[in-house]
PyMOL CGO cylinders between C-alpha atoms (Angstrom):
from pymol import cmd
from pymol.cgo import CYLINDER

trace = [
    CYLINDER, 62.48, 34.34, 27.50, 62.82, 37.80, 27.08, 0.3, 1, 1, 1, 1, 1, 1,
    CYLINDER, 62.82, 37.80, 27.08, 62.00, 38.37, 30.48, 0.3, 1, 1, 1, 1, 1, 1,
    CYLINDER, 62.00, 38.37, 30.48, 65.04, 36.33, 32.01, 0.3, 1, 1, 1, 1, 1, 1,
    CYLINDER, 65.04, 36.33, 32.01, 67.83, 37.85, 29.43, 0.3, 1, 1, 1, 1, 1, 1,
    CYLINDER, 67.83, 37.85, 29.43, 66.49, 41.02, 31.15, 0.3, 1, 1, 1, 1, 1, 1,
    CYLINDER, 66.49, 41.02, 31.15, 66.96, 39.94, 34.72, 0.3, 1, 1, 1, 1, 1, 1,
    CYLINDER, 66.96, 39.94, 34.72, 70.41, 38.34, 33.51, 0.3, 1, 1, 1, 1, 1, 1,
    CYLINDER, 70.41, 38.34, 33.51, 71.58, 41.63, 32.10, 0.3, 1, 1, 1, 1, 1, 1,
    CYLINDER, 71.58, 41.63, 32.10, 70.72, 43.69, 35.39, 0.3, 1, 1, 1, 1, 1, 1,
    CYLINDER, 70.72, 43.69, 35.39, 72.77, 41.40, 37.50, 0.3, 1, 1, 1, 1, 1, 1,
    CYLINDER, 72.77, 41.40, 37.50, 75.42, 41.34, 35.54, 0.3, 1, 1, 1, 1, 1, 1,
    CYLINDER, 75.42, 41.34, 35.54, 75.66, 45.06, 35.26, 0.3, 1, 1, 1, 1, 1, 1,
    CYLINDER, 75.66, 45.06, 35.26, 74.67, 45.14, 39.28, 0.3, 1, 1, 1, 1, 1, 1,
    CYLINDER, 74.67, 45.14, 39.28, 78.11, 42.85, 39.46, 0.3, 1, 1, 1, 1, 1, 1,
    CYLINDER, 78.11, 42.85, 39.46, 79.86, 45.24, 37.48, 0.3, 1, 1, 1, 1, 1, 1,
    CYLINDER, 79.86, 45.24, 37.48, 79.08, 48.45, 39.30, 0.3, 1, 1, 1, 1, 1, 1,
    CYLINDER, 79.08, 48.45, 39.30, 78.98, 47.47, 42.97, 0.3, 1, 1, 1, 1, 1, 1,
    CYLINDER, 78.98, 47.47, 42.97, 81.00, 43.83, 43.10, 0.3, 1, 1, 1, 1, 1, 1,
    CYLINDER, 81.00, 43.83, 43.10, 83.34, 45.51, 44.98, 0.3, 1, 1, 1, 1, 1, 1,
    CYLINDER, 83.34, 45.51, 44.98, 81.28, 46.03, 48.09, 0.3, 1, 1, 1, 1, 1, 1,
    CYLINDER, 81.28, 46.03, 48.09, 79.76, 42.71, 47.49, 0.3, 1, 1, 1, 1, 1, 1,
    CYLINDER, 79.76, 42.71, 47.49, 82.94, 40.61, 48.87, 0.3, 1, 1, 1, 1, 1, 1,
    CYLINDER, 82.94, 40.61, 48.87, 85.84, 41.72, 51.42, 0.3, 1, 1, 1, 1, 1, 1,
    CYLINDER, 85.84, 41.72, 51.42, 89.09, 42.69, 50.76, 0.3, 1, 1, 1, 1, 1, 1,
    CYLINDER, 89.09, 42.69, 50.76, 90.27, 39.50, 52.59, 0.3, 1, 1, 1, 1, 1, 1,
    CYLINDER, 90.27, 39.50, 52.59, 88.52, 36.72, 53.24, 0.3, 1, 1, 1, 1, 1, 1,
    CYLINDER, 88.52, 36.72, 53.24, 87.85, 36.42, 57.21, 0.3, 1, 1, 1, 1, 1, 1,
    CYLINDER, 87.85, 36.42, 57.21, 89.81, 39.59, 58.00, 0.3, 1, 1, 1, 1, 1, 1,
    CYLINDER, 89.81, 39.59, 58.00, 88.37, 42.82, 59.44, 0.3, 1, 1, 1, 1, 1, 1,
    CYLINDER, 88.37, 42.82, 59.44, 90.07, 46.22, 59.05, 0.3, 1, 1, 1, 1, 1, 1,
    CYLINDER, 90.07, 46.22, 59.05, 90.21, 46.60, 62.35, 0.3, 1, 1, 1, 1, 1, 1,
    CYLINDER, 90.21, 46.60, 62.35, 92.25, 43.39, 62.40, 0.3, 1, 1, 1, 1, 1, 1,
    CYLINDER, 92.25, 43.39, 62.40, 94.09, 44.45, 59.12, 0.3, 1, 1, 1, 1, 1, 1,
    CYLINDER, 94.09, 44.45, 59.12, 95.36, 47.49, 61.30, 0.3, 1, 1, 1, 1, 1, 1,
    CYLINDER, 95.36, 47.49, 61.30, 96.26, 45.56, 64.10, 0.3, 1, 1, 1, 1, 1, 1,
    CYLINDER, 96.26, 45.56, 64.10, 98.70, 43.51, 61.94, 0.3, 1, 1, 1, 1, 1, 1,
    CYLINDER, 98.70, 43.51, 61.94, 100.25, 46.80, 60.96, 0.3, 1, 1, 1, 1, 1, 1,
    CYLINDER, 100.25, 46.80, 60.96, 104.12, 46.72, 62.27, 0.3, 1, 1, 1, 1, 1, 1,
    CYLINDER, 104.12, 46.72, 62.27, 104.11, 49.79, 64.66, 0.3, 1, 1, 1, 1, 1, 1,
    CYLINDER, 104.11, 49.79, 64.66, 106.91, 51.95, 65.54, 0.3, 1, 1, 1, 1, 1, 1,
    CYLINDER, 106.91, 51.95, 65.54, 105.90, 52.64, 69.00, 0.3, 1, 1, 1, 1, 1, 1,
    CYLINDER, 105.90, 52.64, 69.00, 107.76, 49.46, 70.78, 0.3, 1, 1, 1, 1, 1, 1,
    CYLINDER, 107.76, 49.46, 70.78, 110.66, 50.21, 68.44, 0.3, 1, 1, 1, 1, 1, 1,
    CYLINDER, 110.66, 50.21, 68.44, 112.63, 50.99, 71.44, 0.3, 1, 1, 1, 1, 1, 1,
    CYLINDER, 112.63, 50.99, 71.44, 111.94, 48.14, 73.63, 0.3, 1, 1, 1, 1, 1, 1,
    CYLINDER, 111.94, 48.14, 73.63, 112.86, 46.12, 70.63, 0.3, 1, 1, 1, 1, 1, 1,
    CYLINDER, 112.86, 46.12, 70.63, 116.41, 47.55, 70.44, 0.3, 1, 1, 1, 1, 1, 1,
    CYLINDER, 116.41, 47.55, 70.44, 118.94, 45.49, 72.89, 0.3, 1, 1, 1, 1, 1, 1,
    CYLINDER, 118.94, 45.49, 72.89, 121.05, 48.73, 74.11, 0.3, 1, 1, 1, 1, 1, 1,
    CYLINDER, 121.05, 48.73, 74.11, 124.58, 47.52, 75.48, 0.3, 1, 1, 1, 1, 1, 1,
    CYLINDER, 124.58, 47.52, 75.48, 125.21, 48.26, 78.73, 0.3, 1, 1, 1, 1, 1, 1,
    CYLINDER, 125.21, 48.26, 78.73, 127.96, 51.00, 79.47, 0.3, 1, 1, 1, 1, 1, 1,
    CYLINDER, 127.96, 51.00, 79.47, 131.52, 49.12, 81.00, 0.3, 1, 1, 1, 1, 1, 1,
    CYLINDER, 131.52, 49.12, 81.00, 131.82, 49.50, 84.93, 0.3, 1, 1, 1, 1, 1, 1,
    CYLINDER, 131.82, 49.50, 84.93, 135.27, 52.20, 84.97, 0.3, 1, 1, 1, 1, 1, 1,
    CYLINDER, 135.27, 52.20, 84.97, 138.08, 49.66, 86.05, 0.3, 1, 1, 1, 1, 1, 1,
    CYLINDER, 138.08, 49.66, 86.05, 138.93, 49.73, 89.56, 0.3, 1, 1, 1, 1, 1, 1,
    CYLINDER, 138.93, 49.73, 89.56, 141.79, 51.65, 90.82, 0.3, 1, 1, 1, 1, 1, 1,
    CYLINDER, 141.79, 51.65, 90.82, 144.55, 48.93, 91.85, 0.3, 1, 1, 1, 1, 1, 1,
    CYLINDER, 144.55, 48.93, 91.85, 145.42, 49.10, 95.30, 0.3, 1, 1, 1, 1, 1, 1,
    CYLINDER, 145.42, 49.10, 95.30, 149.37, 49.89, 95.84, 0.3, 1, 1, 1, 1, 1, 1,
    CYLINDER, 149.37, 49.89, 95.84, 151.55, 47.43, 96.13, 0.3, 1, 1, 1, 1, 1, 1,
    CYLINDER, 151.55, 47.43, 96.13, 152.59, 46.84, 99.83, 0.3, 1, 1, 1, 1, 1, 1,
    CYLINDER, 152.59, 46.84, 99.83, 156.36, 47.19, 98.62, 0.3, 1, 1, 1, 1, 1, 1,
    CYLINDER, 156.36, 47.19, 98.62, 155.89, 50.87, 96.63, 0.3, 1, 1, 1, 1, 1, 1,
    CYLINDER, 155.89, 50.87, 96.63, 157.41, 53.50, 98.62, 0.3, 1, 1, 1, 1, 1, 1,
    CYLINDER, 157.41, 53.50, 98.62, 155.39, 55.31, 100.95, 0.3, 1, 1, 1, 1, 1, 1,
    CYLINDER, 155.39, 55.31, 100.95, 156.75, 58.78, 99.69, 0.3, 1, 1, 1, 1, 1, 1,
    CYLINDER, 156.75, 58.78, 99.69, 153.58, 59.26, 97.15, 0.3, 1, 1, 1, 1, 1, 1,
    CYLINDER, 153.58, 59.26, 97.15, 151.49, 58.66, 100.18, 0.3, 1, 1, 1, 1, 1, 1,
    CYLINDER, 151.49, 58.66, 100.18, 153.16, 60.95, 102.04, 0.3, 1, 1, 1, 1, 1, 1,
    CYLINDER, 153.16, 60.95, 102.04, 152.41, 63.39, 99.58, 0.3, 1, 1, 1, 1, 1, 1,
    CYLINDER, 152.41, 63.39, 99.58, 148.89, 63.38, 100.44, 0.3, 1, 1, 1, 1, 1, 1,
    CYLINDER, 148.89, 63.38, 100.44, 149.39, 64.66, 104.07, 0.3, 1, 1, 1, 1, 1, 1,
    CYLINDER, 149.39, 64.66, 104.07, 149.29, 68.13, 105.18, 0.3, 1, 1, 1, 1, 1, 1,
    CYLINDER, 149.29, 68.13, 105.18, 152.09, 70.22, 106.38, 0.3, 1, 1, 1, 1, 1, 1,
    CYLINDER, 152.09, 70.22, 106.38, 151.07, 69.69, 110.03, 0.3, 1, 1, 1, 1, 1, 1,
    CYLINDER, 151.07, 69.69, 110.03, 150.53, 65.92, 109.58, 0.3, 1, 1, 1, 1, 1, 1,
    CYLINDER, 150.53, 65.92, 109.58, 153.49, 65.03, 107.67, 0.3, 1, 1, 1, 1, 1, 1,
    CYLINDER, 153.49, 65.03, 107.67, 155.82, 67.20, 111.07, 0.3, 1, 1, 1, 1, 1, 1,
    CYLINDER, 155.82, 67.20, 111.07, 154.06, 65.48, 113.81, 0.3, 1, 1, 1, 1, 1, 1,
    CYLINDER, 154.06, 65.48, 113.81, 154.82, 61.93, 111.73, 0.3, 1, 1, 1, 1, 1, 1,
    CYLINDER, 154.82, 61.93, 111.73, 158.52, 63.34, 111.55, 0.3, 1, 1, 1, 1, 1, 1,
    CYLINDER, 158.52, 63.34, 111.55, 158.30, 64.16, 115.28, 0.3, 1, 1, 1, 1, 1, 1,
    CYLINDER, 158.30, 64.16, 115.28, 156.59, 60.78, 115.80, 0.3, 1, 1, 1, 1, 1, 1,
    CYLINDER, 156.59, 60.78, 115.80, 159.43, 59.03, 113.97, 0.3, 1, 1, 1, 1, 1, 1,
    CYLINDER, 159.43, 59.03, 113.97, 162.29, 60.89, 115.57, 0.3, 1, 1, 1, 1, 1, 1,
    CYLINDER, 162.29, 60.89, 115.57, 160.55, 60.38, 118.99, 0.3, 1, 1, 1, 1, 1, 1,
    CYLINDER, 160.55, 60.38, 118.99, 160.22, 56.65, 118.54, 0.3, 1, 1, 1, 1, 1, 1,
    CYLINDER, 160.22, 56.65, 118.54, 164.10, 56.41, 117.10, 0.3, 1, 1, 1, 1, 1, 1,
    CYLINDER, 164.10, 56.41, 117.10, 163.45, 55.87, 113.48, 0.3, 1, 1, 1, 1, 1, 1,
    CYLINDER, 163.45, 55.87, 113.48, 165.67, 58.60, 112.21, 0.3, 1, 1, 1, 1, 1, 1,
    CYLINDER, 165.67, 58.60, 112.21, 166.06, 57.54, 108.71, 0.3, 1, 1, 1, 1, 1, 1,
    CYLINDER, 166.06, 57.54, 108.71, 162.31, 57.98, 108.29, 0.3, 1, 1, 1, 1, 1, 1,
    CYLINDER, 162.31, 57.98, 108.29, 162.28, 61.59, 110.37, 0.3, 1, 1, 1, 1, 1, 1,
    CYLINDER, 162.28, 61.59, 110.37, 164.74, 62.67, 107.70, 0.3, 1, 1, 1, 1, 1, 1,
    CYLINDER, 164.74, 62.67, 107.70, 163.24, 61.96, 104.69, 0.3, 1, 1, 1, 1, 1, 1,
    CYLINDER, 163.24, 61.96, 104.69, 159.35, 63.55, 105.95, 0.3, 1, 1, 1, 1, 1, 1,
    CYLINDER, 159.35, 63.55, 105.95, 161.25, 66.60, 107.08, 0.3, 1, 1, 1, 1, 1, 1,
    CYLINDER, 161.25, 66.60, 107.08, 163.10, 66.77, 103.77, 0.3, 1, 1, 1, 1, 1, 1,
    CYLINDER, 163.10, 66.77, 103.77, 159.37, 66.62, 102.34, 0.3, 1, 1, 1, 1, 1, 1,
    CYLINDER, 159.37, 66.62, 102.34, 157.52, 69.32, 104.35, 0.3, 1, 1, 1, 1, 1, 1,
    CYLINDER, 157.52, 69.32, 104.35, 160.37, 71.40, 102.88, 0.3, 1, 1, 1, 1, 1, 1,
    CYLINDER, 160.37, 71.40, 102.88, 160.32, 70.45, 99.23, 0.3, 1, 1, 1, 1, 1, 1,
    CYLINDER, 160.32, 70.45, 99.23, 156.60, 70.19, 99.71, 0.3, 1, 1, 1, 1, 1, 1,
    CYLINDER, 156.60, 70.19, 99.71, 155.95, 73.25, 101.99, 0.3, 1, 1, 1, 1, 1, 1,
    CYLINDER, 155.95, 73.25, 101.99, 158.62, 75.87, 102.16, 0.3, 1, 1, 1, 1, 1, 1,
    CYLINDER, 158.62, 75.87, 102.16, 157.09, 78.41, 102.96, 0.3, 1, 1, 1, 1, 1, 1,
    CYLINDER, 157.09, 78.41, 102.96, 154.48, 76.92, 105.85, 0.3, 1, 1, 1, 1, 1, 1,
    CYLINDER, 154.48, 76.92, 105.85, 155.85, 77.11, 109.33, 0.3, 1, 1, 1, 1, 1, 1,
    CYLINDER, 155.85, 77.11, 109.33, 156.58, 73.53, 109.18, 0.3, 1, 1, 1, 1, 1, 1,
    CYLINDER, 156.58, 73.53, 109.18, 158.56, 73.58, 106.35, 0.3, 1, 1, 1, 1, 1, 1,
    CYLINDER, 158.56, 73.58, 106.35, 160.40, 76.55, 108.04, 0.3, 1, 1, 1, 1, 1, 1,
    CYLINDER, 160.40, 76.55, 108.04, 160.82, 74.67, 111.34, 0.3, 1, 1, 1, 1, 1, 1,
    CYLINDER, 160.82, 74.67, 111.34, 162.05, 71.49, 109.44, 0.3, 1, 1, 1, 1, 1, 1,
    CYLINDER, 162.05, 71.49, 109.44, 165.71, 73.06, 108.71, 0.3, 1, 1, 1, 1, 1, 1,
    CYLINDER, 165.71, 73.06, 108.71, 166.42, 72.81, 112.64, 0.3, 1, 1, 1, 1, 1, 1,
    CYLINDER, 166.42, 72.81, 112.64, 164.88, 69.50, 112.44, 0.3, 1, 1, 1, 1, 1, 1,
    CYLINDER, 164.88, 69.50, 112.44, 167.11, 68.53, 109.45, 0.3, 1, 1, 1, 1, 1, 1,
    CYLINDER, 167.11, 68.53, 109.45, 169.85, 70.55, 110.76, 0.3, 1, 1, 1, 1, 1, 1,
    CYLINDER, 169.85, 70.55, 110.76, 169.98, 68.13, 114.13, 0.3, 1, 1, 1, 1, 1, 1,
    CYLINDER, 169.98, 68.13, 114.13, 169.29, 65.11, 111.79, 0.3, 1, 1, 1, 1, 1, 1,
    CYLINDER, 169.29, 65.11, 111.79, 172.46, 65.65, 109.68, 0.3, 1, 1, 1, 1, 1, 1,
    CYLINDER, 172.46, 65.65, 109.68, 174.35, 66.27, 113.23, 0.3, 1, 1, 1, 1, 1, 1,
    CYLINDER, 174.35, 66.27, 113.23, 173.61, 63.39, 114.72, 0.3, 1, 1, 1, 1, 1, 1,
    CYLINDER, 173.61, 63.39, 114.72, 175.06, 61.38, 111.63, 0.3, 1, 1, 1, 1, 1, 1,
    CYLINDER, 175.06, 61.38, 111.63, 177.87, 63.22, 111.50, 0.3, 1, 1, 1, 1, 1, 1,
    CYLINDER, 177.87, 63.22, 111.50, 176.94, 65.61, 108.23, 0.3, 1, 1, 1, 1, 1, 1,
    CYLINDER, 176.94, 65.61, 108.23, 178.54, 68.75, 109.32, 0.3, 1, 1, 1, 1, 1, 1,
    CYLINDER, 178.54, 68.75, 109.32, 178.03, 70.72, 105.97, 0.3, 1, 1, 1, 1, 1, 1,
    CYLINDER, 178.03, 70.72, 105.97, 174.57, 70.10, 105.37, 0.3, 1, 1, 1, 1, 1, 1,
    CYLINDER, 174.57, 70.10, 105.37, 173.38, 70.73, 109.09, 0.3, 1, 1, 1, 1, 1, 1,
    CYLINDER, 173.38, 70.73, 109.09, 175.69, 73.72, 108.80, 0.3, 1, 1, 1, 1, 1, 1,
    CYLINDER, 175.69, 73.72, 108.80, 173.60, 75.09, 105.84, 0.3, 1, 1, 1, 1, 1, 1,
    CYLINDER, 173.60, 75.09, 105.84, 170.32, 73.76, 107.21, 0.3, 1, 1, 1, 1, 1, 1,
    CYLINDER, 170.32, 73.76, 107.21, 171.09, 76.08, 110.51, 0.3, 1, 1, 1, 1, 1, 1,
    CYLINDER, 171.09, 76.08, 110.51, 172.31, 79.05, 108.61, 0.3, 1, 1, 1, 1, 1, 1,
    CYLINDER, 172.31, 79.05, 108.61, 168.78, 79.46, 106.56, 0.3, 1, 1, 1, 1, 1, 1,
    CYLINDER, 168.78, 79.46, 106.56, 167.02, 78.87, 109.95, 0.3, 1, 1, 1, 1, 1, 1,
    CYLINDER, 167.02, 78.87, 109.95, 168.77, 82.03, 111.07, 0.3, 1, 1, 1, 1, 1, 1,
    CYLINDER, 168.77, 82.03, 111.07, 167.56, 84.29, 107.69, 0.3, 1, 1, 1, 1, 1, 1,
    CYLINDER, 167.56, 84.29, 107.69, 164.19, 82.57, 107.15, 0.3, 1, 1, 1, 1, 1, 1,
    CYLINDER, 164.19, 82.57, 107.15, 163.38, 81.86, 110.77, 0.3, 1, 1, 1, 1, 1, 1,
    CYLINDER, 163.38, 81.86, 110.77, 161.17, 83.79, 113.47, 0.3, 1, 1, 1, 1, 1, 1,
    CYLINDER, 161.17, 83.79, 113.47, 163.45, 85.12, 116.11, 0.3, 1, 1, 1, 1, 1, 1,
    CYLINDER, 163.45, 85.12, 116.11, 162.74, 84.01, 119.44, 0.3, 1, 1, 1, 1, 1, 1,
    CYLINDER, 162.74, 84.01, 119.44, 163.32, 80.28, 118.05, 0.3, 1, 1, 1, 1, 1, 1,
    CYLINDER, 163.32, 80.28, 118.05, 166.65, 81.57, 116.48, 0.3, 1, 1, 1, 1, 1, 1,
    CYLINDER, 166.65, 81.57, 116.48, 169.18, 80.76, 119.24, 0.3, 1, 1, 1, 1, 1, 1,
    CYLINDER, 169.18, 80.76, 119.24, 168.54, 76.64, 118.88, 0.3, 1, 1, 1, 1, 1, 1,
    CYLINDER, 168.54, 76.64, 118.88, 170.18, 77.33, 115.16, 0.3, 1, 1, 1, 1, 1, 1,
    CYLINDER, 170.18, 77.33, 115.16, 172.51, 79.63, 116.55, 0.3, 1, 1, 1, 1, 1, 1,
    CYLINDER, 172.51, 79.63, 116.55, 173.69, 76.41, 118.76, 0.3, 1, 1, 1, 1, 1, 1,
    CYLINDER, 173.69, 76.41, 118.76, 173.08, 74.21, 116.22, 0.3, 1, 1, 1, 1, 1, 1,
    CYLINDER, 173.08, 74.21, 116.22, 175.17, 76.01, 114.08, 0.3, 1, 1, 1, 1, 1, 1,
    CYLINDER, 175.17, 76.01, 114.08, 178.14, 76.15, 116.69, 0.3, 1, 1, 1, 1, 1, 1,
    CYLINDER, 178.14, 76.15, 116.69, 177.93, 72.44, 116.71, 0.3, 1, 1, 1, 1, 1, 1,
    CYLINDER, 177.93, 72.44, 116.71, 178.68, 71.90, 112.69, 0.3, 1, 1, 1, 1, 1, 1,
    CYLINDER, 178.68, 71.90, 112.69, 181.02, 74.34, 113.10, 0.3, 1, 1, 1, 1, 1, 1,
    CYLINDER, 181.02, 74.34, 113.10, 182.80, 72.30, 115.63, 0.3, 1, 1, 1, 1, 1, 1,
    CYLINDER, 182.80, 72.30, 115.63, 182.67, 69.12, 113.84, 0.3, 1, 1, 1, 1, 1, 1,
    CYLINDER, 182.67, 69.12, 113.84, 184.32, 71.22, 110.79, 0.3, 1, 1, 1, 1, 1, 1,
    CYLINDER, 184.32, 71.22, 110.79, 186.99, 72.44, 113.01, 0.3, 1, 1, 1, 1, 1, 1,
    CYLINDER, 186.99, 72.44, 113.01, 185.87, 75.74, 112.65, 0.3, 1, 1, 1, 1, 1, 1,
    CYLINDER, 185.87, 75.74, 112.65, 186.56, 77.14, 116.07, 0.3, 1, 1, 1, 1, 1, 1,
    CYLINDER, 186.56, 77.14, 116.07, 187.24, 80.86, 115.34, 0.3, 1, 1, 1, 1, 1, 1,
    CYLINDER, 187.24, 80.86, 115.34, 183.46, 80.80, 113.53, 0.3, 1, 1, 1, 1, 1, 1,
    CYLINDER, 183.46, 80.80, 113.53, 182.42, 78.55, 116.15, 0.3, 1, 1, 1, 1, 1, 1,
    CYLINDER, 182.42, 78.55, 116.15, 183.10, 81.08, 118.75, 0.3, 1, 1, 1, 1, 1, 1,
    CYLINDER, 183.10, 81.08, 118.75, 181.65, 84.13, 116.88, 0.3, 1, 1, 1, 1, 1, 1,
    CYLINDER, 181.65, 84.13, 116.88, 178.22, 81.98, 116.91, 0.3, 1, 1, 1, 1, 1, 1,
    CYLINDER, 178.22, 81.98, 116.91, 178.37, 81.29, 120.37, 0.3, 1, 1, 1, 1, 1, 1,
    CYLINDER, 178.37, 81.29, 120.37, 178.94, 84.93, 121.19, 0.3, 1, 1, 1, 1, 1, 1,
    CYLINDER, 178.94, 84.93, 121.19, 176.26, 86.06, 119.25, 0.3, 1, 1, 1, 1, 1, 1,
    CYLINDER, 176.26, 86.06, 119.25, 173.81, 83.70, 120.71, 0.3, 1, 1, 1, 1, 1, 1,
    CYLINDER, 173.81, 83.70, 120.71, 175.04, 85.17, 124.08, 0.3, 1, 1, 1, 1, 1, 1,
    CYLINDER, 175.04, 85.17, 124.08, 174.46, 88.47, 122.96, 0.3, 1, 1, 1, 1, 1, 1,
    CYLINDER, 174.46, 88.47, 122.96, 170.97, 88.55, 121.25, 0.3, 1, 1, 1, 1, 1, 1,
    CYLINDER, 170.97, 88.55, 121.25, 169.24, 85.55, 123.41, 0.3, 1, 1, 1, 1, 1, 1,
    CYLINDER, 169.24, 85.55, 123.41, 170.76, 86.39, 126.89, 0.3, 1, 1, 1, 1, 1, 1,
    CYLINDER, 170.76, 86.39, 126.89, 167.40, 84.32, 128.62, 0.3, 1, 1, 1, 1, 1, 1,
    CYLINDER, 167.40, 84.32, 128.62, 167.83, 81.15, 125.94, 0.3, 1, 1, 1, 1, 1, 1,
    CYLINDER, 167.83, 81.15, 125.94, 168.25, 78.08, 127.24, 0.3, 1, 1, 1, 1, 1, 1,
    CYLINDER, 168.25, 78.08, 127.24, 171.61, 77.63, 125.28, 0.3, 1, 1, 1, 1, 1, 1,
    CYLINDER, 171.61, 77.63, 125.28, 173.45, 80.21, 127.52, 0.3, 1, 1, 1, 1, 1, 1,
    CYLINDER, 173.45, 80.21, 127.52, 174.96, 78.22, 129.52, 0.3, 1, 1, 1, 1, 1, 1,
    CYLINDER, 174.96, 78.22, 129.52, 176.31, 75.47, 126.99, 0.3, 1, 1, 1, 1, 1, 1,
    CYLINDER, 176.31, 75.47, 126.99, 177.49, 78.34, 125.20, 0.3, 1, 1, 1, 1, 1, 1,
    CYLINDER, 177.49, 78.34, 125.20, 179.29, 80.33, 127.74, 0.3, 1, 1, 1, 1, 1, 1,
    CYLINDER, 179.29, 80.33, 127.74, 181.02, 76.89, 129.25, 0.3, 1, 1, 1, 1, 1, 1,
    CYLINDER, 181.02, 76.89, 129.25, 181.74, 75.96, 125.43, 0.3, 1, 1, 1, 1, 1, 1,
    CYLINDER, 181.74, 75.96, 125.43, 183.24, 79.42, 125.33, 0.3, 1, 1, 1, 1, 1, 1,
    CYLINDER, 183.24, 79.42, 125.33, 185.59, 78.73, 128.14, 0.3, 1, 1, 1, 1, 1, 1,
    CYLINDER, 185.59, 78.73, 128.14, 186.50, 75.67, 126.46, 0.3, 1, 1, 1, 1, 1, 1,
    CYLINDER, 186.50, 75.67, 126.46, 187.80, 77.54, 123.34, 0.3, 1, 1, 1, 1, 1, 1,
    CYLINDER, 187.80, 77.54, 123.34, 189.55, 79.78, 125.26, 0.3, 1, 1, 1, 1, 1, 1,
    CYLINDER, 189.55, 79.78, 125.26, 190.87, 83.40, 123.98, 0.3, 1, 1, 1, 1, 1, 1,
    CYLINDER, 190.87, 83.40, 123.98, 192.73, 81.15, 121.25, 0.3, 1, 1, 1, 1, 1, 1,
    CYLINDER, 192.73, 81.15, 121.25, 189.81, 79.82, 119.69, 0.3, 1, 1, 1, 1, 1, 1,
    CYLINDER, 189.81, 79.82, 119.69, 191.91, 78.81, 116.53, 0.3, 1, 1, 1, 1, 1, 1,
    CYLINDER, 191.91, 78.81, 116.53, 194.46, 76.71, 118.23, 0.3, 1, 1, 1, 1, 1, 1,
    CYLINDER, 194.46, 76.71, 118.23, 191.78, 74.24, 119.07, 0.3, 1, 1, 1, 1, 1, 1,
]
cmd.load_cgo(trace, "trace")
């Protein structure tokens, strides 16, 4: 009797000390399993739905009836004279106008730009705008290189002729006479002058 309350007593102490290690945690789990149901921040990212970024809206096309001076804009100097040649050539003069008024709000200073006043100047001429091929001709003359000077020294004679002008007319004509001797204009000018006659006024 003895005996067994002695045995009884060790186990129970034996519980007491080591039970712990005696039975798991968890029932059926291992630690290695216990880590495994650990939530882990290394898929985080593949978790996270990231919007995609909007496609930039597409740049409308322009309307077939906008005008085509904003494209015009985008030509060069050269390209936007040889459309105004193109367009004079081909008998659109409303359209050689407005590209040669262009190259010279666009380009004033390029060679185009400069040669576009003796384009504009015959523009206005031919519908009958005296003044502004007048003015167009005279900044040819101060602006211009010289040995293409005696077209806007005709030129010029020509406004001045629609205005009436004779006197001035004739003091063009003489100078073109005078300082471009081999131009082409010579002879238009000297049988213009003959025309006018010593009383260039009277006219």
């Amino acid at each position: 009797m003895a005996l067994a309350l002695l045995m009884a007593g060790i186990t129970t102490a034996a519980v007491k000390i080591f039970g712990f290690r005696l039975w798991p945690r968890s029932r059926g789990v291992s630690p290695s399993s216990e880590r495994a149901q650990r939530p882990s921040l290394l898929n985080d990212q593949r978790l996270v739905a990231v919007p995609l970024e909007p496609e930039p809206a597409l740049t409308a096309a322009p309307a077939p009836s906008e005008s085509r001076a904003g494209v015009r804009r985008n030509l060069s100097a050269s390209e936007m004279f040889a459309a105004a040649k193109a367009a004079r050539a081909r008998g659109d003069a409303a359209e050689a106008l407005r590209l040669s008024k262009q190259i010279e709000e666009f380009f004033p200073n390029s060679p185009e730009g400069i040669a576009s006043h003796v384009t504009l100047g015959m523009l206005y001429l031919a519908r009958d705008q005296a003044e502004q091929a007048l003015q167009e001709f005279a900044t040819f003359r101060i602006v211009g290189p010289p040995e293409l000077k005696a077209e806007a020294y005709f030129g010029q004679a020509q406004a001045l002729r629609k205005l009436a002008r004779y006197e001035d007319e004739r003091i063009v004509l003489e100078e073109l006479i005078k300082n471009y001797a081999r131009s082409a204009y010579v002879a238009a000018a000297r049988a213009r002058l003959a025309e006018l006659g010593p009383d260039a006024g009277s006219h």
